[in-house]
VMD Tcl script that draws the C-alpha trace (Angstrom):
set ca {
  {17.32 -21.74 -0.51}
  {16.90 -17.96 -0.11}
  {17.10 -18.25 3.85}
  {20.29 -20.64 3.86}
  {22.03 -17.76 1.53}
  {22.39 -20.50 -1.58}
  {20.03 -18.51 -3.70}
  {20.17 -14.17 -3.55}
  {16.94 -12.33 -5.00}
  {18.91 -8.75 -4.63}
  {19.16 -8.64 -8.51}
  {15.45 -9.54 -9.53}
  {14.24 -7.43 -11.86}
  {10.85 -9.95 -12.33}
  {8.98 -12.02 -9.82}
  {5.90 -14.59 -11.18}
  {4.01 -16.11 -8.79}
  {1.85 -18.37 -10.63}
  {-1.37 -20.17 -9.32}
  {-1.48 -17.10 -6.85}
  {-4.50 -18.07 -5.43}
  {-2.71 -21.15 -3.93}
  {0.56 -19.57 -3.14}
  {-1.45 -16.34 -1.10}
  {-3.25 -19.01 1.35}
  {-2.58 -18.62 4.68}
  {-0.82 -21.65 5.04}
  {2.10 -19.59 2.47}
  {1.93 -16.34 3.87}
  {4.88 -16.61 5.96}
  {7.18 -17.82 3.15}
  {5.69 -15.32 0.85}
  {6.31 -12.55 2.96}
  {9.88 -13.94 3.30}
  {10.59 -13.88 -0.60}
  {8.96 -10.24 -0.53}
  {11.58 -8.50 1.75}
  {13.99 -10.59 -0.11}
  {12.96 -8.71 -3.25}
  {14.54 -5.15 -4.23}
  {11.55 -2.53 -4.05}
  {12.58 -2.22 -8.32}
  {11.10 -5.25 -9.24}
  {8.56 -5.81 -11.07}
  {5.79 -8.29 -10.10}
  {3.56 -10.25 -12.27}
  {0.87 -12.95 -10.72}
  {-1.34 -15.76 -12.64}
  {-4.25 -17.82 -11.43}
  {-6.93 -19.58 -13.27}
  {-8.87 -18.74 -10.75}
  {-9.59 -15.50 -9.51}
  {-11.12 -15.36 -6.04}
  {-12.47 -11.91 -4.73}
  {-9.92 -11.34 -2.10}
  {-7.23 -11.99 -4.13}
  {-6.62 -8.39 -4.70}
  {-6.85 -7.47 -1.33}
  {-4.06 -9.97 -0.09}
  {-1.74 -8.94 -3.40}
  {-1.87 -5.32 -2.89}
  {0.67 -4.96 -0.32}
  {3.09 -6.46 -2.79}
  {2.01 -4.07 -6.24}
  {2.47 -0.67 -6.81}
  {-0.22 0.51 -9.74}
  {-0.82 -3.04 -10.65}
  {-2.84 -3.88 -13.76}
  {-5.15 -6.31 -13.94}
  {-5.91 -8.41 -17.36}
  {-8.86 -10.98 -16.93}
  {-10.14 -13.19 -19.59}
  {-14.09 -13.95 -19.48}
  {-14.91 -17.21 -20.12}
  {-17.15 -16.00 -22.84}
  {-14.63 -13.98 -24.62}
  {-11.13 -15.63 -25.43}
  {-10.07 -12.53 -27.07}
  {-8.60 -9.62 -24.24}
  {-9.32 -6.16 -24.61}
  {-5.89 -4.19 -25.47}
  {-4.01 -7.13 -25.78}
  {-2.48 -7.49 -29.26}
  {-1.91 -11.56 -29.81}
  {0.14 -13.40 -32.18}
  {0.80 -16.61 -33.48}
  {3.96 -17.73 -35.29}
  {3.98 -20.76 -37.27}
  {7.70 -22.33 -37.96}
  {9.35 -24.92 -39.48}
  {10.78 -27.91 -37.29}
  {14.12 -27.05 -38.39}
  {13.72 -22.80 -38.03}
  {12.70 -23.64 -34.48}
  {16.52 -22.62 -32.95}
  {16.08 -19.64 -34.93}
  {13.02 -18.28 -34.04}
  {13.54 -19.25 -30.70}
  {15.33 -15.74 -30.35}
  {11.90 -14.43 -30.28}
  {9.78 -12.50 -32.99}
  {10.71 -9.35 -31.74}
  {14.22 -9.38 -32.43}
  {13.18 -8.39 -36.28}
  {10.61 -5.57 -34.95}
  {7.90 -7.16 -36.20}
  {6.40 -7.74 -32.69}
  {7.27 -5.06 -30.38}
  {6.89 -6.36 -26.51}
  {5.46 -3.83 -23.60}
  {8.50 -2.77 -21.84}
  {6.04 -2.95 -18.14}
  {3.20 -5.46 -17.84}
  {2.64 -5.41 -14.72}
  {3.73 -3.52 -11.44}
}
mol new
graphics top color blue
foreach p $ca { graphics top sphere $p radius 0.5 }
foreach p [lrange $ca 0 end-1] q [lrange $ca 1 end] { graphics top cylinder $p $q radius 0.2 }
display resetview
């Protein structure tokens, strides 16, 4: 979509890759570098894997600037310096909340998670 012009990533302001460990294989790398050039050098990039394989980090850094990593120990479901909350609504205050917890200040989010 992005090389046929039917989808432009000029305006991203947040790129995901999820199941990174998959998506940085070598048999993705050319279509990964693609979406990275399409990318402004603004954005901000976040990546998720359930699994975490050594050279990950060394593959990802030529995407990050100062990235941060978070990893959760399979022994220890809580992570250090990350605050986590659970909201429990009402079927019908579902639509309301929806608009997120933060809107009333009780939950204030981190402006940068990643970079």
């Amino acid at each position: 979509m992005v090389q046929n012009e039917h989808l432009t990533m000029d305006s991203i302001d947040l790129f995901v890759l999820d199941e990174a460990d998959k998506l940085m294989e070598e048999c993705f790398q050319k279509d990964i570098n693609y979406l990275f050039s399409a990318l402004p050098p603004s954005r901000q990039v976040a990546v998720f894997s359930a699994t975490y394989p050594r050279n990950l980090d060394r593959l990802l850094a030529k995407y990050m600037r100062e990235p941060s990593l978070v990893r959760l120990n399979s022994g220890d479901v809580q992570l250090i310096g990350i605050k986590q909350y659970v909201v429990c609504v009402q079927q019908r205050a579902c639509a309301r909340f929806s608009r997120g917890p933060t809107e009333s200040g009780s939950v204030q989010p981190s402006p940068r998670l990643l970079q």
